[in-house]
N, C-alpha and C positions, 0 to 999 in steps of 0.2 A: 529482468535479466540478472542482478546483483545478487537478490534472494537466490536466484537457482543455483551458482556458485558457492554459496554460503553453504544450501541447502546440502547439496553433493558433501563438501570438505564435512560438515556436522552429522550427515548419515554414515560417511564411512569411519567415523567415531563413534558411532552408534550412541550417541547425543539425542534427545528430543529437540525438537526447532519447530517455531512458525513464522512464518511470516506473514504481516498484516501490510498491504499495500492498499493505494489508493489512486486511482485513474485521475491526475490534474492537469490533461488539457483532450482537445477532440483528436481525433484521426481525422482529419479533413473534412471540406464540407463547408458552409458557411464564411465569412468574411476573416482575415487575416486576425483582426482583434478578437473576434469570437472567441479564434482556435488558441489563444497566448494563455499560459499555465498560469501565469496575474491574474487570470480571470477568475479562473480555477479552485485557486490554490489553497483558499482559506476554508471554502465547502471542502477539499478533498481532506483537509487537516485535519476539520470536525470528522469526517465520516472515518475517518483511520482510528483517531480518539477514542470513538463512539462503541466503534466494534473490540479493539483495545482492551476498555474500562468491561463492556462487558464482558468477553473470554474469560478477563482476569479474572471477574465476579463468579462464573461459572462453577472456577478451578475451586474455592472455599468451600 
């Protein structure tokens, strides 16, 4: 939801933008600890990293 506000204010500046998010906890389902973004948090960092490092690589 943040990026799409972002996204809006840097299109109507006609700015390039991406943003790169990462999903760190579940939408329901399983036990209260399962669902906690602690769980999450450190696979969702790598996988943001991960896609990050490479776009960046891409751009060269």
């Amino acid at each position: 939801m943040e990026s799409a506000a972002v996204a809006l204010v840097v299109a109507q500046q006609g700015a390039p933008f991406i943003a790169i998010r990462s999903l760190s906890d579940l939408a329901g389902g399983g036990s209260a600890e399962s669902n906690e973004a602690g769980v999450f948090a450190a696979l969702a960092a790598q996988n943001a990293v991960a896609v990050a490092v490479k776009f960046i690589s891409l751009l060269s």
